[in-house]
C-alpha positions in Angstrom: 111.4 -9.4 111.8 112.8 -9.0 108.4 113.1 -5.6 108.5 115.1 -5.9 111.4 117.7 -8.3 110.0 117.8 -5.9 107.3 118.5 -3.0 109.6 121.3 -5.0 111.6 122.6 -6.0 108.4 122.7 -2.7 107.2 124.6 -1.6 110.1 127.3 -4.3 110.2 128.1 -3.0 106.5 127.9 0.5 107.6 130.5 0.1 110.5 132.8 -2.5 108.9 132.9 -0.7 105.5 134.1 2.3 107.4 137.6 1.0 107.9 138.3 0.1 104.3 139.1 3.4 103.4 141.7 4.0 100.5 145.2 3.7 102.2 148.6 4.0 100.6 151.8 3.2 102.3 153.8 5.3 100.1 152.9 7.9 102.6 152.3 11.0 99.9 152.7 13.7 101.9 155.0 16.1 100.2 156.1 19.2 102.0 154.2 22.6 102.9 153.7 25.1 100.0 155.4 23.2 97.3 153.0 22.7 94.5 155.1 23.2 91.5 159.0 21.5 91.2 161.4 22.8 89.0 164.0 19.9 87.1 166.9 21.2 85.6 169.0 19.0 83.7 171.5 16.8 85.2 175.0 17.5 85.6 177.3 14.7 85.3 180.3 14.4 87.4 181.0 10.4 87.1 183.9 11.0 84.1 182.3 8.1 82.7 181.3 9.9 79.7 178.3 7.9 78.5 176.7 9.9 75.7 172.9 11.3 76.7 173.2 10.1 80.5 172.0 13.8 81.6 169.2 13.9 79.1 167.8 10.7 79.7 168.0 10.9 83.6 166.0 14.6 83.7 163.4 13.1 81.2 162.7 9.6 83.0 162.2 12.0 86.8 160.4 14.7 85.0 157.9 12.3 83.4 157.5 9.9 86.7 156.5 13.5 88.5 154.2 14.5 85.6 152.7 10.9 86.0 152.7 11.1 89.9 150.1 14.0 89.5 151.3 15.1 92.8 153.6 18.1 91.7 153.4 20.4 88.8 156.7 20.6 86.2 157.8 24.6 86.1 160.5 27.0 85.3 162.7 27.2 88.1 161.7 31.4 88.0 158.1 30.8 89.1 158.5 26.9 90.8 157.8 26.5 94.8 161.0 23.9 94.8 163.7 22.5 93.2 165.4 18.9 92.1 168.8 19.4 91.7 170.6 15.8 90.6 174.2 15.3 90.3 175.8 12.1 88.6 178.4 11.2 90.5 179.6 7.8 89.8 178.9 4.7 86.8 180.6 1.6 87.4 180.1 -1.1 85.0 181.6 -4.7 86.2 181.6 -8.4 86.0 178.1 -10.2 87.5 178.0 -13.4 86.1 181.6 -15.3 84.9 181.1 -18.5 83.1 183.0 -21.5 83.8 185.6 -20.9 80.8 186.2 -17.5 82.7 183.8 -15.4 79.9 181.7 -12.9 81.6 178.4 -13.2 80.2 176.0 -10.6 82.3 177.6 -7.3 83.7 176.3 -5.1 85.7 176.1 -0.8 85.8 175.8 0.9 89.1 175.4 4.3 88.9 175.3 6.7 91.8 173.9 10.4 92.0 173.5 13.0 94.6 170.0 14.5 94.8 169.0 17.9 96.9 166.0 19.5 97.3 165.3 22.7 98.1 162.3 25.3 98.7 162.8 28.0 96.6 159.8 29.9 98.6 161.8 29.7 101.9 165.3 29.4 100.4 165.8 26.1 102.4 167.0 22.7 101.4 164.6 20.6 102.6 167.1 17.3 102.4 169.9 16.1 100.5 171.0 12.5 99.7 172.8 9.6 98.0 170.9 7.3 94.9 172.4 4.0 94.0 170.7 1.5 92.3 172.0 -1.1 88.9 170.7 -2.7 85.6 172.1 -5.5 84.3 172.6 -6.5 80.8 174.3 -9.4 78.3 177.6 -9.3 77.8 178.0 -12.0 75.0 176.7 -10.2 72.3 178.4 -7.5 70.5 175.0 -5.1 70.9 175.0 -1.4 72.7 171.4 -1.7 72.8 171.7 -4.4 76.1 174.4 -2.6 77.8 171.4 0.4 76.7 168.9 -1.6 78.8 170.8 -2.2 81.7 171.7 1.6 82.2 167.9 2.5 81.6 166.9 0.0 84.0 169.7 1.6 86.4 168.0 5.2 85.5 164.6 4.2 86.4 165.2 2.5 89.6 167.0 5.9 90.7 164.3 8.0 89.7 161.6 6.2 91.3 163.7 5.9 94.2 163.7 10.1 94.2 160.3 10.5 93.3 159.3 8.7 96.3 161.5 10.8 98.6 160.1 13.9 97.3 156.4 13.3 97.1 156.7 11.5 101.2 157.8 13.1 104.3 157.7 10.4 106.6 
């Protein structure tokens, strides 16, 4: 009799354990053939002029992809595809005005055209708009938070494209 309940037992794992696969709704499916990704540096159309904004927008996508594991980083001579990002606008405005009319948070919304291409099959494979924002303090006197709200702005965007590229649903 025990062995029985053992077997049953046994069973009922075996069947509802089966389900609980590993499932990600992030949907990593990235195209055919494209195992490497080349990242060239961003240009910057915006005519906002903030000092590094190329720089630290290619570094912040390159690293999420080398941390996403699902592409490798390569010259563009010997890469499957291509990320090529264009900074096209930075706005920075009023968020929060205090009741003596100061503005004490602003916010930076930065927008950027992204394409990517197969370089195996010479086709773009899609193109698209990124928009996203960081906020930051505006009462203090410091670049470093109007620094942290443009980061934030950065990484938002980038995670935003790394999703895009690494799912094709």
């Amino acid at each position: 009799m025990l062995n029985n309940n053992i077997k049953y037992l046994l069973f009922f794992i075996l069947v509802f354990s089966s389900g609980c696969g590993i499932y990600s709704f992030r949907g990593n499916n990235p195209p055919e053939g494209i195992k490497t990704l080349a990242v060239p540096l961003f240009s910057d159309n915006s005519g906002f002029s903030e000092a590094g904004i190329k720089e630290k927008f290619t570094e912040n996508l390159k690293n999420k992809i080398i941390s996403d594991n699902t592409f490798t980083l390569a010259d563009k001579n010997v890469s499957d595809g291509i990320v090529n990002c264009s900074i096209t606008s930075m706005k920075d405005e009023a968020l929060v005005i205090s009741g003596n009319e100061n503005v004490t948070k602003r916010k930076i919304t930065i927008t950027i055209n992204v394409s990517f291409e197969n370089l195996k099959k010479q086709k773009k494979i899609w193109e698209k708009k990124f928009e996203n924002w960081g906020e930051y303090n505006s009462s203090s006197s410091s670049f470093s938070d109007r620094e942290n709200g443009i980061i934030s702005a950065i990484q938002k965007i980038c995670d935003d494209i790394l999703i895009d590229i690494t799912s094709n649903w």
